[in-house]
C-alpha angles and dihedrals in degrees: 000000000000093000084057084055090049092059114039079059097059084045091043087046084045097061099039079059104045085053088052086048093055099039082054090048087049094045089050092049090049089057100041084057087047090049094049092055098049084057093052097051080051097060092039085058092042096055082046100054097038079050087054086046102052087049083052093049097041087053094054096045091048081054103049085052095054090040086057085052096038083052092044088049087055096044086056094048094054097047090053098039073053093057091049104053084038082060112046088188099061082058080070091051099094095040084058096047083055093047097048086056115094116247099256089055090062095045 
């Protein structure tokens, strides 16, 4: 009889045990969905962000561009700004074209 007690508790243990096991199973595969998820909200983020960062890049790059004209633009100006103050007779230029016009064309 007391063999039959016996057991009915390691049975009874067993199967205490065997519920705690499968809680635990069901707990492990909560969090490795949940896991899962938050990786996958981290690569979304990630594409996101390497996406941000090629439009960043893409503008600097465009300004640099437009700086290296802008400069090139600047670099022409003064060298002319330079000829006409080297030849004192081109800074008449414009006086004679007006005076060349007829006089309807400048009213």
């Amino acid at each position: 009889m007391e063999e039959a007690r016996g057991d009915s508790l390691d049975l009874e243990q067993l199967s205490n045990e065997l519920e705690q096991e499968r809680q635990m199973r069901d707990m492990l595969d909560f969090s490795a969905t949940d896991l899962r998820n938050t990786v996958s909200q981290l690569e979304e983020r990630l594409d996101s962000i390497e996406d941000e960062g090629n439009e960043w890049k893409t503008r600097y790059e465009t300004q640099q561009e437009l700086n290296l004209q802008l400069e090139r633009q600047i670099r022409m100006l003064e060298e002319k700004k330079e000829y006409i103050r080297g030849n004192p007779t081109d800074r008449l230029s414009s006086v004679r074209s007006y005076e060349e016009m007829p006089v309807n064309l400048l009213r």
